[in-house]
TORPA-4810 file (N, C-alpha, C, O; in nm, 3 decimals):
<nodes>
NODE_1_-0.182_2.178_0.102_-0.242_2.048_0.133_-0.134_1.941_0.118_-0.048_1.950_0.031_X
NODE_2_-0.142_1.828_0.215_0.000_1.757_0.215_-0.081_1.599_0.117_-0.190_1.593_0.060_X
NODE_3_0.005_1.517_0.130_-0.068_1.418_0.050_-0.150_1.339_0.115_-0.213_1.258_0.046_X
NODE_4_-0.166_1.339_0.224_-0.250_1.250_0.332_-0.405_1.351_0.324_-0.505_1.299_0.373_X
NODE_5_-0.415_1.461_0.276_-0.540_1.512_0.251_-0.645_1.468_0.149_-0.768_1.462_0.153_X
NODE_6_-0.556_1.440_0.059_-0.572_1.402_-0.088_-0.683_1.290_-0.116_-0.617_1.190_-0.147_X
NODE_7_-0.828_1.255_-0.122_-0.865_1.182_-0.142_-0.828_1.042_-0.223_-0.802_1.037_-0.344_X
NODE_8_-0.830_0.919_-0.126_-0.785_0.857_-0.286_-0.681_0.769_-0.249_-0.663_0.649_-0.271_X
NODE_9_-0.600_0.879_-0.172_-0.446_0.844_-0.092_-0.433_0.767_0.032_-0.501_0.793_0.131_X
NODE_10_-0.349_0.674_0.029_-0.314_0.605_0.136_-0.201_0.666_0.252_-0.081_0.673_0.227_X
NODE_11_-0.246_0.697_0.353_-0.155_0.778_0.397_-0.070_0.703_0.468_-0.101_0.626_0.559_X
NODE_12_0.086_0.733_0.409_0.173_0.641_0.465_0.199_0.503_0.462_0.238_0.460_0.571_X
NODE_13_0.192_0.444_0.396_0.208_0.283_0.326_0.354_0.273_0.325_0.424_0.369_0.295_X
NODE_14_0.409_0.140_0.363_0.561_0.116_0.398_0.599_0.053_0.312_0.710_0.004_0.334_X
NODE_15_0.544_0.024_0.196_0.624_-0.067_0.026_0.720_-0.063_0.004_0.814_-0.141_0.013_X
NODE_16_0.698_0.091_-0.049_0.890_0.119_-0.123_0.968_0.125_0.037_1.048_0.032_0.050_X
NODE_17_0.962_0.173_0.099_1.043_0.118_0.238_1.099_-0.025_0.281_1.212_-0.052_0.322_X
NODE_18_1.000_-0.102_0.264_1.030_-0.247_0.265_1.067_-0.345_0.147_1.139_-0.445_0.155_X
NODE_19_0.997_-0.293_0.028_1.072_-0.322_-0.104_1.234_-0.317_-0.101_1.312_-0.412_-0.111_X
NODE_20_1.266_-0.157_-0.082_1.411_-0.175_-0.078_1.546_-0.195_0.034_1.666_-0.168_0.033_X
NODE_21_1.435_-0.266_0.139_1.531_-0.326_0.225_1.520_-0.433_0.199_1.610_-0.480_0.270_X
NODE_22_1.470_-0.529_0.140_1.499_-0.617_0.046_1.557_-0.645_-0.108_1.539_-0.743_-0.181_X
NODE_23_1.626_-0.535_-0.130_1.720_-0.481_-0.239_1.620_-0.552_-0.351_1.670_-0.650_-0.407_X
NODE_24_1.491_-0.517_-0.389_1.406_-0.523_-0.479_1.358_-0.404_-0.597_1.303_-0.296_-0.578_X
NODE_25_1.389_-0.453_-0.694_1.368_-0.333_-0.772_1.155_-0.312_-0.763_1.093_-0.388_-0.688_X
NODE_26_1.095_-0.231_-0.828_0.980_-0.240_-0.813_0.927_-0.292_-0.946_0.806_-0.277_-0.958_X
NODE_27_0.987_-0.347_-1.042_0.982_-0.432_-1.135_1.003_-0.603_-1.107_0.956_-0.690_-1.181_X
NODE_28_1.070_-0.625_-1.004_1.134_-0.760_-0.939_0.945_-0.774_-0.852_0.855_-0.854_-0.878_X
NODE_29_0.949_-0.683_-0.770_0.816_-0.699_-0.678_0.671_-0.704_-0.749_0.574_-0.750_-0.690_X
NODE_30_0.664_-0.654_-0.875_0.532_-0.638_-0.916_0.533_-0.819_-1.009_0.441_-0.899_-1.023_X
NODE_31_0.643_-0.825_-1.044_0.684_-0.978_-1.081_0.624_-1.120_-1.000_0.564_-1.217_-1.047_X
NODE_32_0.668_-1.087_-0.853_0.668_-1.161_-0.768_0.528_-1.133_-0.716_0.479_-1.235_-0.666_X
NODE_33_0.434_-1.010_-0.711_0.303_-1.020_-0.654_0.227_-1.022_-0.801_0.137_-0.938_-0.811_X
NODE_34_0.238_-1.061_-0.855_0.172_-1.094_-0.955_0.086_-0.962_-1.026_-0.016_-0.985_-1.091_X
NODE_35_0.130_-0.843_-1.009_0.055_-0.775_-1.051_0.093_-0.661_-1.159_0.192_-0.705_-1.216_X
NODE_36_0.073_-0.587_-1.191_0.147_-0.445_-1.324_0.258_-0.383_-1.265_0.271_-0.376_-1.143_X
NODE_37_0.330_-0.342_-1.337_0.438_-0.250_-1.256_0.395_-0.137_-1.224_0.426_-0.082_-1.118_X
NODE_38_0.293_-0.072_-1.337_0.244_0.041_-1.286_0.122_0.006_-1.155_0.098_0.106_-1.087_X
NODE_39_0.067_-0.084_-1.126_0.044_-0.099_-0.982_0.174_-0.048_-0.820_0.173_0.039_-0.732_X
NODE_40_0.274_-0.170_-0.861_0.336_-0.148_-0.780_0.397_0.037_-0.764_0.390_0.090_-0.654_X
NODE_41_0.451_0.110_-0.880_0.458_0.264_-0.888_0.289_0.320_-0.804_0.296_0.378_-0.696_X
NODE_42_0.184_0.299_-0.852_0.133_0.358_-0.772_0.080_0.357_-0.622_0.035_0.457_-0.567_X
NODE_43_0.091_0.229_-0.561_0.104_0.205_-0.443_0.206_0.300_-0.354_0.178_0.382_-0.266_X
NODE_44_0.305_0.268_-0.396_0.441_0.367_-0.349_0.392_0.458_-0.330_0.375_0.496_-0.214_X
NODE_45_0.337_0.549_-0.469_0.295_0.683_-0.451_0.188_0.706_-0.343_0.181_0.818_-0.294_X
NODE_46_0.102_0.605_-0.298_0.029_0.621_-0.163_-0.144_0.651_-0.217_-0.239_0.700_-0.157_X
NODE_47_-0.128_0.589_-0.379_-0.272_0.562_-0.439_-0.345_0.411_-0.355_-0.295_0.306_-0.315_X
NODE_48_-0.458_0.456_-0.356_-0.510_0.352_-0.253_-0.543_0.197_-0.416_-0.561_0.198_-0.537_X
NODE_49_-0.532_0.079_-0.288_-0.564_-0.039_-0.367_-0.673_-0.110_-0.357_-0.756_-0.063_-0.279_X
NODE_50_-0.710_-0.230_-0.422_-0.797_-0.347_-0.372_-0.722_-0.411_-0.278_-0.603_-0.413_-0.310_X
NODE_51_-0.751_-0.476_-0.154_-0.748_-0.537_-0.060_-0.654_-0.664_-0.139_-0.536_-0.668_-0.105_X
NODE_52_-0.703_-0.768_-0.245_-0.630_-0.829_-0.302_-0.493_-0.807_-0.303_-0.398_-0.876_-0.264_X
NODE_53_-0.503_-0.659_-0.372_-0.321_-0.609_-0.410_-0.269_-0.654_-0.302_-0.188_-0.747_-0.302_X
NODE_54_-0.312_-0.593_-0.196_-0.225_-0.561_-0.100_-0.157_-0.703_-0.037_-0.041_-0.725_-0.004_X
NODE_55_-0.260_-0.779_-0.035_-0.235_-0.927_0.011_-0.076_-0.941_-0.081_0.043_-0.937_-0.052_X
NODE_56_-0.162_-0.960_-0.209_-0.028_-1.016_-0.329_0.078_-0.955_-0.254_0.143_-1.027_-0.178_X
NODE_57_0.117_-0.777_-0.269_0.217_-0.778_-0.233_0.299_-0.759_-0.086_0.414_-0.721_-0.064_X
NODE_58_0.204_-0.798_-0.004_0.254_-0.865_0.137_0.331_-0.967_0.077_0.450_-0.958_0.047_X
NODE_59_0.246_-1.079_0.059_0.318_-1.212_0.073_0.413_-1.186_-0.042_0.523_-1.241_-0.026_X
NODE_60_0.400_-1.116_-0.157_0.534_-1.094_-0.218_0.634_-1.029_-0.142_0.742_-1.065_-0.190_X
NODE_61_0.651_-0.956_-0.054_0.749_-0.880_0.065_0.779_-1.010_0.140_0.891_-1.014_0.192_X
NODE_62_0.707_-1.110_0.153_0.752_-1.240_0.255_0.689_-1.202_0.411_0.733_-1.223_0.525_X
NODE_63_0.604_-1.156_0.374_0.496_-1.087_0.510_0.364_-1.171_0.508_0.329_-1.219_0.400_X
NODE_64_0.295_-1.190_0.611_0.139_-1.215_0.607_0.042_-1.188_0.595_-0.007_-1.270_0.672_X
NODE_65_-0.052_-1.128_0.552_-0.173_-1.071_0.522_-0.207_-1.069_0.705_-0.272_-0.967_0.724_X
NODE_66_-0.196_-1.110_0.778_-0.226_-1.050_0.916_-0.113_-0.893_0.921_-0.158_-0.780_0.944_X
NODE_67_-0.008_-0.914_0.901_0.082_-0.816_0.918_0.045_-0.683_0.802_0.136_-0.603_0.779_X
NODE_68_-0.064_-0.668_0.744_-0.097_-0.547_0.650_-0.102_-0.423_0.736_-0.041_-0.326_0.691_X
NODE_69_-0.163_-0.409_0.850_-0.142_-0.283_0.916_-0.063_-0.236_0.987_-0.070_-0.157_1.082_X
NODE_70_0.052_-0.313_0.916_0.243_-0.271_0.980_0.271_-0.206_0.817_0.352_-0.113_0.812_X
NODE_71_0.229_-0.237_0.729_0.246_-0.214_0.584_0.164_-0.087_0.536_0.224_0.016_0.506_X
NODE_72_0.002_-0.099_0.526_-0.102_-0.040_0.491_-0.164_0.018_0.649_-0.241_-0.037_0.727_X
NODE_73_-0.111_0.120_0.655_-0.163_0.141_0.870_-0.302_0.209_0.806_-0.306_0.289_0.713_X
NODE_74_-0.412_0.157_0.878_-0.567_0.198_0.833_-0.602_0.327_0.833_-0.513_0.397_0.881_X
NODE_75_-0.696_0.387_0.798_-0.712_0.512_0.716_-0.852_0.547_0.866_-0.954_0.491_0.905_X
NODE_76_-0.759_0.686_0.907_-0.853_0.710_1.012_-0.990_0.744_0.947_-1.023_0.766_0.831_X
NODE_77_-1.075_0.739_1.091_-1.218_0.762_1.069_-1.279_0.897_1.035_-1.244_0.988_1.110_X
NODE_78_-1.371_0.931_0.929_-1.357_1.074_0.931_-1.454_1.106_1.021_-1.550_1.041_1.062_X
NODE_79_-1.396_1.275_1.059_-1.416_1.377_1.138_-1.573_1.432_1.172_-1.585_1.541_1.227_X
NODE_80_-1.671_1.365_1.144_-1.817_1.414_1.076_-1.916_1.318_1.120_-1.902_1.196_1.116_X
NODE_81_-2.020_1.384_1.163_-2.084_1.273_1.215_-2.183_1.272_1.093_-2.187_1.383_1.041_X
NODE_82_-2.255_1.188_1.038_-2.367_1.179_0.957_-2.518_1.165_1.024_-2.547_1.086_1.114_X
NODE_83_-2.622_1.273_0.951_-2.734_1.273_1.027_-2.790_1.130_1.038_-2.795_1.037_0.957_X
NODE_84_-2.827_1.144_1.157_-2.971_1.056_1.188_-3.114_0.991_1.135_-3.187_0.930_1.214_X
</nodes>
């Protein structure tokens, strides 16, 4: 099972990607979005957030909260239809 199976998980989130093309440690970024460091560690890891976080650390990246699904790309629809 890969990690995009994983309940829970955000599959594919671009943080630490964009964190460190802005030569940001993930101690510098959790600083600047106002939130725990162990937030920012588990984001990376592709643990899902509150909607809030994510804002914080957009605009901490210097991004817009319109631009989140260049960051956070949305979590497909599942596979199942639910009865009627």
């Amino acid at each position: 099972m890969d990690d995009t199976e994983v309940v829970g998980l955000e599959p594919g989130n671009r943080v630490r990607e964009l964190r460190e093309h802005k030569l940001m440690t993930q101690a510098q970024l959790a600083r600047k979005a106002h939130v725990a460091l162990r937030t920012i560690h588990s984001v990376e890891k592709g643990m899902n957030c509150r909607m809030d976080t994510k804002r914080k650390i957009l605009l901490a990246l210097g991004l817009r909260f319109e631009d989140r699904d260049l960051v956070f790309p949305p979590r497909k629809p599942l596979s199942f239809s639910l009865p009627h």
